[in-house]
C-alpha angles and dihedrals in degrees: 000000000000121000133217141204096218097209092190126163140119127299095288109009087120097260087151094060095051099042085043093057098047093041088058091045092050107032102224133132121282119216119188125188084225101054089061091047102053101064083040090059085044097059104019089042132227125288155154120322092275096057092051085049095051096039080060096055094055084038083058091041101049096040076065101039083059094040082052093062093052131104114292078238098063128132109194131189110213123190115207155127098250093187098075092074136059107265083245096058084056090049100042087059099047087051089047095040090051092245113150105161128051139180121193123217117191123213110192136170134170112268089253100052087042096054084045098055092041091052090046090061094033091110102038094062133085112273090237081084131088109270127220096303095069089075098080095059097038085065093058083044091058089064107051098042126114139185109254097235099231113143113337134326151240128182119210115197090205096200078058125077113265111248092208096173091055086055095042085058096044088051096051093048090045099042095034088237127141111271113250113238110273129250096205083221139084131223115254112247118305 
């Protein structure tokens, strides 16, 4: 059975440089959620929320239809919001795509943090997503959000710096893969 880092947190709580991170110790695919929208958004075209919303639910599925062509061996780093979603739907695509094993890791950020760091990229993004006034609601988001308790966790605290060895380790004992080679550092904040 294939295995997967779940990289899962809110918009901006830093999930791509961790998963980013990990993708590059371990040397292992990475799969986001973004990469798949954006040509989406080039060829089907931008829209209202709902077609975002809806753009991001064939983006998750297909991240998993690929997964699901790879070699049984496979370790997979996926880079999501993993909220957006029923826990099922989530479920329903590891078991398609072949994935047994999970790890979780948790990107968090206070609301604040997280509505500063969204703005500050506002214009650099693709127009398909939600614009600044998203913020305010991510923030509300922010509190309400939860891991999604599949396999075990880590919680990254993202204003923090990444102790990438620490969740290397974690990874290797959780996944029973054999452990990178280790930096003794850590990545500045996302």
């Amino acid at each position: 059975m294939k295995k997967a880092i779940l990289v899962n947190g809110v918009p901006a709580s830093g999930k791509s440089t961790v998963a980013r991170a990990l993708a590059r110790r371990f040397g292992a695919p990475l799969m986001t959620l973004d990469t798949v929208k954006e040509p989406l958004f080039h060829h089907v075209g931008i829209g209202d929320r709902e077609h975002n919303r809806k753009l991001g639910r064939a983006s998750y599925e297909i991240i998993f239809a690929a997964v699901g062509e790879w070699p049984d061996d496979a370790l997979v780093v996926v880079d999501a919001w993993f909220g957006f979603q029923p826990p099922e739907v989530l479920e329903r695509h590891l078991l398609t795509a072949g994935i047994g094993r999970t790890v979780e890791l948790w990107c968090t950020a206070p609301g604040p943090v997280l509505a500063e760091r969204y703005l500050s990229r506002t214009g650099a993004r693709s127009p398909g997503h939600p614009g600044p006034e998203y913020a305010p609601e991510l923030v509300a988001l922010s509190a309400r959000a939860a891991p999604i308790g599949r396999g075990p966790l880590l919680a990254i605290d993202t204003t923090e710096p990444f102790r990438l060895d620490e969740a290397a380790d974690l990874v290797a004992r959780a996944l029973d893969v054999p452990p990178p080679a280790r930096s003794g550092g850590a990545l500045s904040r996302p």
